[in-house]
DSSP file (Angstrom, degrees, kcal/mol; ACC not computed):
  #  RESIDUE AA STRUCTURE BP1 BP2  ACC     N-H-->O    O-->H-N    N-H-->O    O-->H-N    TCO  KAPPA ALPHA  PHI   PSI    X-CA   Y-CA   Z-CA
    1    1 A X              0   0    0      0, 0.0     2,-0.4     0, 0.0     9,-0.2   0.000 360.0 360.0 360.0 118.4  110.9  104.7  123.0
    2    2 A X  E     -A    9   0A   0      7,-2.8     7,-1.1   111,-0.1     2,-0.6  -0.974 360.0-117.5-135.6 158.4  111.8  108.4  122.9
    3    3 A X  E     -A    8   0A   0     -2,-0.4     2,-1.3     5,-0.2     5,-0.2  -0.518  22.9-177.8 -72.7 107.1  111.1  111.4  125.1
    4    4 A X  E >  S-A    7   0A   0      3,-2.3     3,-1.1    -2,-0.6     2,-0.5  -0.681  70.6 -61.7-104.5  77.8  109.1  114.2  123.6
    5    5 A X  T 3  S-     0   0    0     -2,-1.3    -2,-0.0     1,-0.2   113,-0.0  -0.724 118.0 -22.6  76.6-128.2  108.9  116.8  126.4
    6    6 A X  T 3  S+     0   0    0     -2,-0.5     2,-0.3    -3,-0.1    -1,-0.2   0.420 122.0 101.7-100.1  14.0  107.1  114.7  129.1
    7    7 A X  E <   -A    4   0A   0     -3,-1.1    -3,-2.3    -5,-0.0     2,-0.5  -0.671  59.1-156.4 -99.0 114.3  105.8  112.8  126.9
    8    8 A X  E     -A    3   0A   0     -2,-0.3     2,-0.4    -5,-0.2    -5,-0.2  -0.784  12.6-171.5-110.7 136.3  107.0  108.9  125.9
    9    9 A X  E     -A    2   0A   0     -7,-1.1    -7,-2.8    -2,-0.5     2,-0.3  -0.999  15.0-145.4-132.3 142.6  106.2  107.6  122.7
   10   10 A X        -     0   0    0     -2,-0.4     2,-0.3    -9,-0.2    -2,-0.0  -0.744  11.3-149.1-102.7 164.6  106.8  104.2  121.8
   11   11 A X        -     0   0    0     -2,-0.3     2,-0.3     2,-0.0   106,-0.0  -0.778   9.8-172.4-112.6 139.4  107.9  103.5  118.0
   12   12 A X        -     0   0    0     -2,-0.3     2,-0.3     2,-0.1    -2,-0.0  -0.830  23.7-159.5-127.1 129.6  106.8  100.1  116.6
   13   13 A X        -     0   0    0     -2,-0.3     2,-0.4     2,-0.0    -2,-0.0  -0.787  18.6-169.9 -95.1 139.1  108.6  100.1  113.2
   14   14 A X        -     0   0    0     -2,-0.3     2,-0.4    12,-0.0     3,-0.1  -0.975   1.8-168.7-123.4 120.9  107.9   98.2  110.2
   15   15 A X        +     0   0    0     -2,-0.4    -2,-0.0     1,-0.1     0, 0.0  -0.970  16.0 167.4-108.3 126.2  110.3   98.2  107.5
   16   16 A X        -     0   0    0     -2,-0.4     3,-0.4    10,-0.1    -1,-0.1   0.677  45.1-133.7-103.4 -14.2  109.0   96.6  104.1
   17   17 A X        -     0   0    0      1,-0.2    -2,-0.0    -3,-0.1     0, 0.0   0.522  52.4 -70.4  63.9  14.5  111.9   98.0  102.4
   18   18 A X  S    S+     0   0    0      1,-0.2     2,-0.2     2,-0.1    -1,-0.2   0.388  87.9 152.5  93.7  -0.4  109.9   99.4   99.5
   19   19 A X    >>  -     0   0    0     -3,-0.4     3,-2.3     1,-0.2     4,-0.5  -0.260  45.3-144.9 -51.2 113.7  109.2   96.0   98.0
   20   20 A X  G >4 S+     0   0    0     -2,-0.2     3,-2.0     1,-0.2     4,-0.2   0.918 100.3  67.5 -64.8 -15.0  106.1   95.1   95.9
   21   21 A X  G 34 S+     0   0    0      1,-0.3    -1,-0.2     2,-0.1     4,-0.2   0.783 107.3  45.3 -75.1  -5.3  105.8   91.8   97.2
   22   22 A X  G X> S+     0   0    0     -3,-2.3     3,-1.9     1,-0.1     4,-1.8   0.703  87.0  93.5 -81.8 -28.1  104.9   93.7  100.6
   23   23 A X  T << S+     0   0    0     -3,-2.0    -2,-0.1    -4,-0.5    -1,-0.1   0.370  75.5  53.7 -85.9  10.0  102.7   96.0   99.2
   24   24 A X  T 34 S+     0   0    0     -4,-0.2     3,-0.4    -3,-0.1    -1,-0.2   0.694 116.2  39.9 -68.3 -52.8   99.5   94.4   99.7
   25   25 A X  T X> S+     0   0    0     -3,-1.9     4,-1.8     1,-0.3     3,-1.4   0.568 102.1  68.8 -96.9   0.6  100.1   93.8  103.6
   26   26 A X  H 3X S+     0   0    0     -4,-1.8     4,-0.7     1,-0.2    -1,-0.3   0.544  87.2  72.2 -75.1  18.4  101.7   97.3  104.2
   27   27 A X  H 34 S+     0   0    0     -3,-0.4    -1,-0.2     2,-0.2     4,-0.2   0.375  95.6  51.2-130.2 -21.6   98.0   98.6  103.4
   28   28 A X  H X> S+     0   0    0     -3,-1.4     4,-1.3     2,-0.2     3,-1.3   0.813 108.2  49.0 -97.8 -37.2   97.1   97.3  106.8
   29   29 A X  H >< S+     0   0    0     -4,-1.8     3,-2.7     1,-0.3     2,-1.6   0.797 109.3  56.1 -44.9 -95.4  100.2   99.2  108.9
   30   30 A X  T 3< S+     0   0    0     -4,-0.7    33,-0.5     1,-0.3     3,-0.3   0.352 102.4  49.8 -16.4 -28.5   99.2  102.1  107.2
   31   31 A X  T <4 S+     0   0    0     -2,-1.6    32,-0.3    -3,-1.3    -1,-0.3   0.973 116.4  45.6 -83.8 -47.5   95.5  101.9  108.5
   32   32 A X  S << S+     0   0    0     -3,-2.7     2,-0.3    -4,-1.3    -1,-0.2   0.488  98.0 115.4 -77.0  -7.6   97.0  101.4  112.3
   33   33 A X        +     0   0    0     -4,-0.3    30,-0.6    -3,-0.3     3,-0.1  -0.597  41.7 173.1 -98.6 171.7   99.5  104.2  111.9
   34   34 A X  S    S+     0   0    0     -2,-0.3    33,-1.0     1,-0.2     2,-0.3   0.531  82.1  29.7-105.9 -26.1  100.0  107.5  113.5
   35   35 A X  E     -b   67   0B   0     31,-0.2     2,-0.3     2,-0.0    -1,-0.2  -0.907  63.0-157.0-165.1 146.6  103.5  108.1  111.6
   36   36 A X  E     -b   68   0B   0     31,-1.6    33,-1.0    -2,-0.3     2,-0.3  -0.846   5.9-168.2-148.0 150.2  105.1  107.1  108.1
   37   37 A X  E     +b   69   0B   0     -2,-0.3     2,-0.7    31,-0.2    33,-0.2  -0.944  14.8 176.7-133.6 107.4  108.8  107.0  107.3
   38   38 A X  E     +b   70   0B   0     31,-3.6    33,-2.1    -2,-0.3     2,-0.3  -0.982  14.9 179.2-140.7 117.4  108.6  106.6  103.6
   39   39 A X  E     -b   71   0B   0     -2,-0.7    33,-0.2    31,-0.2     2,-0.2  -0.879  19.5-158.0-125.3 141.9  112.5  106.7  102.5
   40   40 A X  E     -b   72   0B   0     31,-2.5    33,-1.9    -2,-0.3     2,-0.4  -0.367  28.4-118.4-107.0-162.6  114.5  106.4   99.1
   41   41 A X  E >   -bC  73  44B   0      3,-0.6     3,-5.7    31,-0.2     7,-0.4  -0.954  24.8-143.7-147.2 104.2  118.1  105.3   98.6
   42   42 A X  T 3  S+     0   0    0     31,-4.5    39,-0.5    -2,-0.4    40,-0.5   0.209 104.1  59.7 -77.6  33.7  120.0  108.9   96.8
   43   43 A X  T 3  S+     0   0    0     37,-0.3    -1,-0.3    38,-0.2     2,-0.3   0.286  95.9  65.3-119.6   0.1  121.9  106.5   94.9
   44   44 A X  B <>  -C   41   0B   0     -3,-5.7     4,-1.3     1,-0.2    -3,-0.6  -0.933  56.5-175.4-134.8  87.9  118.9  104.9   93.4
   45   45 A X  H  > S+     0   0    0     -2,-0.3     4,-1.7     1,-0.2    -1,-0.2   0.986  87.1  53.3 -62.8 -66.0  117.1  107.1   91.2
   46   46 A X  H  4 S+     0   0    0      2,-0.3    -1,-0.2     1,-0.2     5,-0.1   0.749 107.4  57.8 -48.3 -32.8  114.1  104.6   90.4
   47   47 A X  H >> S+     0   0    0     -3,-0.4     3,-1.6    -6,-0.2     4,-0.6   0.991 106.5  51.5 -33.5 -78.3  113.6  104.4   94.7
   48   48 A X  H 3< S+     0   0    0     -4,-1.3     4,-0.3    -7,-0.4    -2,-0.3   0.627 104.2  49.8 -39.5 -38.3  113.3  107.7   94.2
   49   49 A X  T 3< S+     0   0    0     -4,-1.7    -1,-0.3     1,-0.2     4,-0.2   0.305 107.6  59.9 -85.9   6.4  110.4  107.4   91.3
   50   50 A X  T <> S+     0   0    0     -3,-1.6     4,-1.9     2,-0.1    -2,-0.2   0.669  79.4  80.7 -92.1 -25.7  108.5  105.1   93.6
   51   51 A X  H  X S+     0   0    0     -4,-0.6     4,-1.8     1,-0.2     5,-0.2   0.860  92.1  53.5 -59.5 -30.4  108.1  107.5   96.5
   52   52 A X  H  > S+     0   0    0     -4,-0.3     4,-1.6     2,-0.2    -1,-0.2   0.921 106.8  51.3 -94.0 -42.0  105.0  109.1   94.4
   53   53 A X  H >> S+     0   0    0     -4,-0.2     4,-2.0     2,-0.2     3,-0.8   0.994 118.1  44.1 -51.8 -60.2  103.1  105.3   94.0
   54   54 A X  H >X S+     0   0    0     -4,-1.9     4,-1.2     1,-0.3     3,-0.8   0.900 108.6  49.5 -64.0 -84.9  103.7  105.1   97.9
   55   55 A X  H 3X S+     0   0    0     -4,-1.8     4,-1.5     1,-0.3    -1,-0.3   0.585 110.3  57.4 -51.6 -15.7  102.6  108.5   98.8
   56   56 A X  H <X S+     0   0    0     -4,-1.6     4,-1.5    -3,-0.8    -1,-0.3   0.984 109.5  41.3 -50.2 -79.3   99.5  107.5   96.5
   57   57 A X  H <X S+     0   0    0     -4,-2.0     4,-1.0    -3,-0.8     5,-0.4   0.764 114.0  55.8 -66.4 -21.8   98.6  104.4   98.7
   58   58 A X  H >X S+     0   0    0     -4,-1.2     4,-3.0    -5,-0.2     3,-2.1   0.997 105.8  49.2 -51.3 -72.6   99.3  106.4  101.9
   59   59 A X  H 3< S+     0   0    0     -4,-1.5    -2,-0.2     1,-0.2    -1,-0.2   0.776 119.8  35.5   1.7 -52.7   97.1  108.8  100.9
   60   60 A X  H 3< S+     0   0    0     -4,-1.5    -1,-0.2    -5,-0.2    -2,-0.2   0.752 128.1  37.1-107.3  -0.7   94.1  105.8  100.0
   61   61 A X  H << S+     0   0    0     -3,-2.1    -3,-0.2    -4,-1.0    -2,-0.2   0.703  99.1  72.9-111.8 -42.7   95.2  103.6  103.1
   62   62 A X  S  < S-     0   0    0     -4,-3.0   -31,-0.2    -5,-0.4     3,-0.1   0.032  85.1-101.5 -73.9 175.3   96.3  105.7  106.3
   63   63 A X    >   -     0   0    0    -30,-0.6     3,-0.9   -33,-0.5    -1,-0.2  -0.078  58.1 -66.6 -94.2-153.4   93.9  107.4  108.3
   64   64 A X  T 3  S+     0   0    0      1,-0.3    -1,-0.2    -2,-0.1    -5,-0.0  -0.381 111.9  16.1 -83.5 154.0   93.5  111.1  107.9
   65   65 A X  T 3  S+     0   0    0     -3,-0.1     2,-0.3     1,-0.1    -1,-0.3   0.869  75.5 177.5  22.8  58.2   96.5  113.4  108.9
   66   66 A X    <   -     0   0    0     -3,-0.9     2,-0.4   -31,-0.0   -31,-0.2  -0.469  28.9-127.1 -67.3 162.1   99.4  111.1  109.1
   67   67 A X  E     +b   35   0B   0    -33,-1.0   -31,-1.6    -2,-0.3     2,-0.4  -0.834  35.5 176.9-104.0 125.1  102.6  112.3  109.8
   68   68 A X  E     -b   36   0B   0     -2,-0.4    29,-1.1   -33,-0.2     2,-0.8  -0.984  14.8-164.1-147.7 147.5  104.9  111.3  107.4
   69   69 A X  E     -bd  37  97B   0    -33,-1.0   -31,-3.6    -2,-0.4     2,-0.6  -0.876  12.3-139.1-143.3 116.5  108.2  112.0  107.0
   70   70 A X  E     -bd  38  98B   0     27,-1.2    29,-5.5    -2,-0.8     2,-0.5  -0.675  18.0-167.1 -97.8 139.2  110.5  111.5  103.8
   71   71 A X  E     -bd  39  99B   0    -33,-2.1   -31,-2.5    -2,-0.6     2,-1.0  -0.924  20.7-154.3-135.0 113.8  113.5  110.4  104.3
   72   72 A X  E     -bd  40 100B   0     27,-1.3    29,-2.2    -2,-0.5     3,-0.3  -0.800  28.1-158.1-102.7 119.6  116.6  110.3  101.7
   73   73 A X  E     +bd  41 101B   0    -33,-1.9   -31,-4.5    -2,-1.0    29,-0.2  -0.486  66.5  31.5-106.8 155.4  119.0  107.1  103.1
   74   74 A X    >   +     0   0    0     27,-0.8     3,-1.7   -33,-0.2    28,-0.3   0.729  55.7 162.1  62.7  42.2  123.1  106.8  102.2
   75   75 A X  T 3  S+     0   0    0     26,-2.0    27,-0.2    -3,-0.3    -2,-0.1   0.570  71.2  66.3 -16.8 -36.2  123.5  110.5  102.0
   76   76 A X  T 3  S+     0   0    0     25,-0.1    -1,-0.2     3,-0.0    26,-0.1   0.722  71.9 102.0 -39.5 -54.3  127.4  109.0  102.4
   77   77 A X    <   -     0   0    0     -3,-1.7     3,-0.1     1,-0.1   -35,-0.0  -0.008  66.5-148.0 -59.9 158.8  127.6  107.4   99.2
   78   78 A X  S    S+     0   0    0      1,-0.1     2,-1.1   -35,-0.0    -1,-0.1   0.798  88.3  76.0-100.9 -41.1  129.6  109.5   96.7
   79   79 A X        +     0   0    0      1,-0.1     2,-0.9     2,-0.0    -1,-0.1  -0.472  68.0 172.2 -74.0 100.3  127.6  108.2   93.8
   80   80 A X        +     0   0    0     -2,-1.1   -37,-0.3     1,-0.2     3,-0.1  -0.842  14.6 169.7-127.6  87.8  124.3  110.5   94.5
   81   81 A X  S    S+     0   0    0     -2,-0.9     2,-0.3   -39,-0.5   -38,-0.2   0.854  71.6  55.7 -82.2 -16.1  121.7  110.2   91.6
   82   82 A X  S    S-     0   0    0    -40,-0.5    -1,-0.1     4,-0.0   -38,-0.0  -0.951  84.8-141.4-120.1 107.4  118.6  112.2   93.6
   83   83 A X    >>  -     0   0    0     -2,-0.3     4,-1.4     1,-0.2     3,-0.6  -0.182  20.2-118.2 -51.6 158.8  119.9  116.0   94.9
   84   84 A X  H 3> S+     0   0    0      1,-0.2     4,-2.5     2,-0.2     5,-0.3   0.858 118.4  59.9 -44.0 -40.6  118.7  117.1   98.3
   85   85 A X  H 3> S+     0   0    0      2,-0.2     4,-0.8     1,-0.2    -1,-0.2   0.779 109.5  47.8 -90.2  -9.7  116.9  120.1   96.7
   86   86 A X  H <> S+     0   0    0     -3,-0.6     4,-2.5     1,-0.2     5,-0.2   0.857 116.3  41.8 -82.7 -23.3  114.7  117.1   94.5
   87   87 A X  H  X S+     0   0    0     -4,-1.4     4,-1.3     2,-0.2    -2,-0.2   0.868 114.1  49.3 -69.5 -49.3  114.2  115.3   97.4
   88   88 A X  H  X S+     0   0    0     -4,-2.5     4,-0.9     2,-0.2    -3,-0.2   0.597 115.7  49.8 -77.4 -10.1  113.3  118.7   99.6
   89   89 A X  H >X S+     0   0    0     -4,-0.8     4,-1.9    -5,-0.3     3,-0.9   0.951 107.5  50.5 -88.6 -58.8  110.8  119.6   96.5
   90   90 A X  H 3X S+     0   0    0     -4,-2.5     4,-1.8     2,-0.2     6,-0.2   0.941 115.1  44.6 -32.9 -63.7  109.2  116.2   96.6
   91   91 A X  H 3X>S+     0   0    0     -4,-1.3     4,-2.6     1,-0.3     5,-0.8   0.893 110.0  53.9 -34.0 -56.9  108.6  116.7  100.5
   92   92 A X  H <<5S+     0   0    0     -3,-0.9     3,-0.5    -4,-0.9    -1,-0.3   0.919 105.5  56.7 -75.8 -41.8  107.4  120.1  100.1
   93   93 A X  H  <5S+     0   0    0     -4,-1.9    -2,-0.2     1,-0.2    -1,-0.2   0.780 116.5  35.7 -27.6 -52.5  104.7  118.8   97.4
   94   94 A X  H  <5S-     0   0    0     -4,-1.8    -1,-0.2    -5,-0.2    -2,-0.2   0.628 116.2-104.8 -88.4 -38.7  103.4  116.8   99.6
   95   95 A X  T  <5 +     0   0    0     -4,-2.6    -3,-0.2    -3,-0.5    -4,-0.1   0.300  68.1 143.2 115.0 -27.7  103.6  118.4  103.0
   96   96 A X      < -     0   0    0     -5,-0.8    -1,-0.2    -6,-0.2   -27,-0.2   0.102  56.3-121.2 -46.4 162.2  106.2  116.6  104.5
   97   97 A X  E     -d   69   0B   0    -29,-1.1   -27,-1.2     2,-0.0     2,-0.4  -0.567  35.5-176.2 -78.9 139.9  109.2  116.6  106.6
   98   98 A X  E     +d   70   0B   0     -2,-0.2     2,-0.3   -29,-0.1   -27,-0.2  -0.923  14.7 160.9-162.7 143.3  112.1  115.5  104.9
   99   99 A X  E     -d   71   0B   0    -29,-5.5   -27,-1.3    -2,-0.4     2,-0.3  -0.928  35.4-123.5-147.4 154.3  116.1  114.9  106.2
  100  100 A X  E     -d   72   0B   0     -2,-0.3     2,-0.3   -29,-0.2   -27,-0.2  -0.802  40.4-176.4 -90.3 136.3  118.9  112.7  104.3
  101  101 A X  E     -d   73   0B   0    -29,-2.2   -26,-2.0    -2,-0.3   -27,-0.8  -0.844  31.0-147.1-132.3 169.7  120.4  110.0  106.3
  102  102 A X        -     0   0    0      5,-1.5     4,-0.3   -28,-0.3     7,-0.2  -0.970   8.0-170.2-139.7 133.2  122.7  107.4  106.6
  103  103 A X  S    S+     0   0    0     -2,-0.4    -1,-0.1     2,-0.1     5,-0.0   0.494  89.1  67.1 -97.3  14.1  122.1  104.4  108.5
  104  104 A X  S    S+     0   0    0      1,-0.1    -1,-0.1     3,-0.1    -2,-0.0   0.911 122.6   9.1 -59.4 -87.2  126.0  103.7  108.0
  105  105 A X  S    S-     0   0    0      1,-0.1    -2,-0.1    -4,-0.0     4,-0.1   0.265 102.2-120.6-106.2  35.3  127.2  106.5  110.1
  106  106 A X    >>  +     0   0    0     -4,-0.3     3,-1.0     1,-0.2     4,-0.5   0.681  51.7 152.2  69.3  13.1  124.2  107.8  111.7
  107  107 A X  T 34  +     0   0    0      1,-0.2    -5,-1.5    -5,-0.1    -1,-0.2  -0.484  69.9   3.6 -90.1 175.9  123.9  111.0  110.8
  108  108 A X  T 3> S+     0   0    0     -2,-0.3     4,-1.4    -7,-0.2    -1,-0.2   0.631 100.5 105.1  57.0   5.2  120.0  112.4  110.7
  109  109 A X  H X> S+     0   0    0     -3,-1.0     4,-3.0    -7,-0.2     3,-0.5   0.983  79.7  32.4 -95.2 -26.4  118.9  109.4  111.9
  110  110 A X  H 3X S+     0   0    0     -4,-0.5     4,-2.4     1,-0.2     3,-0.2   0.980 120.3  59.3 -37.5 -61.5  118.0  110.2  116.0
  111  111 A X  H 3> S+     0   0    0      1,-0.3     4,-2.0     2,-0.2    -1,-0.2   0.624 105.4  46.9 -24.6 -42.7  117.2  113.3  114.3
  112  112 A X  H <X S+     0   0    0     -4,-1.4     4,-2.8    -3,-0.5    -1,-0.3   0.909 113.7  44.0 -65.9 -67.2  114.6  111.4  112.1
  113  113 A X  H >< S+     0   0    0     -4,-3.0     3,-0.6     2,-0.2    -2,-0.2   0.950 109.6  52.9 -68.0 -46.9  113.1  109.7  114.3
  114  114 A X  H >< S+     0   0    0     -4,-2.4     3,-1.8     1,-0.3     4,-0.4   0.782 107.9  53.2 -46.8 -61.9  112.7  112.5  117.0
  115  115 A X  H >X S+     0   0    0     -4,-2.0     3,-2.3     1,-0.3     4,-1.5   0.874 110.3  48.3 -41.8 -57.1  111.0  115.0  114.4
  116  116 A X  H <X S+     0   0    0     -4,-2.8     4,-0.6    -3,-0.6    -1,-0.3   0.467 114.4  44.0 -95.6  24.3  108.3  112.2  113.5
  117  117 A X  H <4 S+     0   0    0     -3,-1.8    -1,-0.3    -5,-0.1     4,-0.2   0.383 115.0  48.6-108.3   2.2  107.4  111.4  117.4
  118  118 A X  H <> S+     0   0    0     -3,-2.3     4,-0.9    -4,-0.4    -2,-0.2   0.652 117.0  48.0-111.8  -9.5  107.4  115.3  118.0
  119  119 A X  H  < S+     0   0    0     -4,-1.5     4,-0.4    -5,-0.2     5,-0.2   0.963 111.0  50.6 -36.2 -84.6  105.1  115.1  114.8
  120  120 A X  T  X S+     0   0    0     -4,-0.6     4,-0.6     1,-0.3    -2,-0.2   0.531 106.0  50.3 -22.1 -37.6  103.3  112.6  116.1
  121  121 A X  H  > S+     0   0    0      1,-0.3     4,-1.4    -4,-0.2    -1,-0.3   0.866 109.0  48.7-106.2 -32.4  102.5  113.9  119.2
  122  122 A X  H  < S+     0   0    0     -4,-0.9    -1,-0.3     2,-0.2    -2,-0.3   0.467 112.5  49.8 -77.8  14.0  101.2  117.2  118.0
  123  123 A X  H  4 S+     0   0    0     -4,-0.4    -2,-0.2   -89,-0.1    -3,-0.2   0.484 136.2   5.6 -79.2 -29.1   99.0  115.6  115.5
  124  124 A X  H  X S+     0   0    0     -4,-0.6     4,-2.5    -5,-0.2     5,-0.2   0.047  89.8 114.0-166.3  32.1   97.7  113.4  117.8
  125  125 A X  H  X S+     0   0    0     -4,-1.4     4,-1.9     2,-0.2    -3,-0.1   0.940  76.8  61.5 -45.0 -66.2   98.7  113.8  121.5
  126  126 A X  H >> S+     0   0    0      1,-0.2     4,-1.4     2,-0.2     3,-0.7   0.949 113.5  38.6 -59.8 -66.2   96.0  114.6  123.0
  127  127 A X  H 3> S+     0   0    0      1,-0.2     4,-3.0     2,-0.2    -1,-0.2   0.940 112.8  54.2 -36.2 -45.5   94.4  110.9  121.7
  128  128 A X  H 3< S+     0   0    0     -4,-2.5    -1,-0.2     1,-0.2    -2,-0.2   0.915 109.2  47.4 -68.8 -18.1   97.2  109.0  122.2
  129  129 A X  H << S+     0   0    0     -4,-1.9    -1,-0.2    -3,-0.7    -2,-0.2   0.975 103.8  67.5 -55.9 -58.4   97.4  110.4  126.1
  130  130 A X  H  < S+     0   0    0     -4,-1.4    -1,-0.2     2,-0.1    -2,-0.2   0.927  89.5  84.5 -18.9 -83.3   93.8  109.5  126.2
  131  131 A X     <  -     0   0    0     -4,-3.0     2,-1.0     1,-0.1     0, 0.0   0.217  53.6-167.6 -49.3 154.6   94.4  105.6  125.9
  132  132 A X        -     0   0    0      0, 0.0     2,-0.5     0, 0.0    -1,-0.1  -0.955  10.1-139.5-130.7 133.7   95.0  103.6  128.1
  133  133 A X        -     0   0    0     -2,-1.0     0, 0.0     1,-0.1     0, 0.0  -0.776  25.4-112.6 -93.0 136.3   96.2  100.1  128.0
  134  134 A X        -     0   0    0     -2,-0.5     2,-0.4     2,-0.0    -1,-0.1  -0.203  31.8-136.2 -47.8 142.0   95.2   97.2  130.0
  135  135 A X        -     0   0    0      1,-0.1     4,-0.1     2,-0.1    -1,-0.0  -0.968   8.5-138.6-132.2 129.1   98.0   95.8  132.4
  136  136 A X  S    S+     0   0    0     -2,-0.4    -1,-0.1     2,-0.1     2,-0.1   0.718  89.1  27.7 -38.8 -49.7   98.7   92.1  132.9
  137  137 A X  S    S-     0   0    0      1,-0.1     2,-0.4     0, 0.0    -2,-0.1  -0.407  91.9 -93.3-102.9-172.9   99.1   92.7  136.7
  138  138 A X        -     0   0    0     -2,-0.1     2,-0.8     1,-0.0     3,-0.2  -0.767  34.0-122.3 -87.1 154.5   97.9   95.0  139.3
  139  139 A X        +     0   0    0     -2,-0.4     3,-0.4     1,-0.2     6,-0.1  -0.592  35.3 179.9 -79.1 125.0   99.9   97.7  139.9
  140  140 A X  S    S+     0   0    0     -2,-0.8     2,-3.3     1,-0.2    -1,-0.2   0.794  82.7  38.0 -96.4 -61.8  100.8   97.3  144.4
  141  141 A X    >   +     0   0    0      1,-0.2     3,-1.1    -3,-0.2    -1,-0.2  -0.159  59.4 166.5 -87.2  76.1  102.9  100.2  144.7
  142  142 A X  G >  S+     0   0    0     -2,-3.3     3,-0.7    -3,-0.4    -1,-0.2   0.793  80.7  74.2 -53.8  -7.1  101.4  103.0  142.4
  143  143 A X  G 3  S+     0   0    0      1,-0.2     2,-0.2    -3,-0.1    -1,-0.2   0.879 107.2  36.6 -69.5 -48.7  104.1  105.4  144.7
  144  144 A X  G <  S+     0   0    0     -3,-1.1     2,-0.5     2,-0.1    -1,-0.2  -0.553  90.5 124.4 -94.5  47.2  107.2  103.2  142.0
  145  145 A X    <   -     0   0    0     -3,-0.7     2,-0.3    -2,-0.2    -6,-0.0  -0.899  44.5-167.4-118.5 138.4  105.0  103.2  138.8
  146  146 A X              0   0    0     -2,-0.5    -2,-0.1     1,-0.1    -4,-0.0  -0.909 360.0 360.0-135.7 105.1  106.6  104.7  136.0
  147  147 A X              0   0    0     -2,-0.3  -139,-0.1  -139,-0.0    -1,-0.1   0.197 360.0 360.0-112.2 360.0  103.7  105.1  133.3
């Protein structure tokens, strides 16, 4: 969950970890999402020459104006085959968002996520406010409901 203003969005993450033997059922996330994380590894040039096959099937599976946010992971590593500025050109091509991260020592990664729920929620606020979910019990005290 994080706090966008007054606003809570929950995250349900899926990581396929860029694998074809995934790519068949990530074609069903993509229809159910609001938000894309579509990350290389800037130590991995060929990661990096996949992103444009995924942004392909995003493109022909998600619904219309997803938010998607590229994301270049182990920013740390000293051995760096993809610069930032190829990574920030890719991004810009496309329309995207784009930070280097490391999920080692954490930098960019709140950051990461916060930018694609504050995404999220201007692309599609207004809907997601709109729904409402069913609740297992009744609510007795609405006075102590925290919705």
């Amino acid at each position: 969950m994080i706090d966008i203003g007054a606003t809570r969005i929950k995250l349900q993450i899926w990581d396929t970890a860029g694998q074809e033997k995934y790519r068949s059922i990530v074609q069903t996330y993509y229809k159910g999402a609001s938000g894309i994380i579509l990350a290389y590894a800037v130590d991995d040039r060929t990661s990096f020459m996949n992103v444009e096959k995924w942004v392909k099937q995003i493109q022909n599976d998600a619904i219309e104006n997803v938010v998607v946010v590229l994301v270049g992971n182990k920013c740390d590593l000293p051995n760096r085959e993809v610069e930032v500025t190829e990574g920030q050109r890719l991004a810009d091509k496309y329309g995207m968002k784009f930070f280097e991260t490391s999920a080692t020592s954490g930098v960019n990664v709140k950051e990461t996520f916060f930018r694609l729920g504050k995404e999220i929620d201007t692309q599609f606020g207004d809907q997601l406010r709109r729904v409402r979910l069913p609740r297992k019990e009744p609510i007795v005290n609405l006075t102590s409901c925290i919705c």
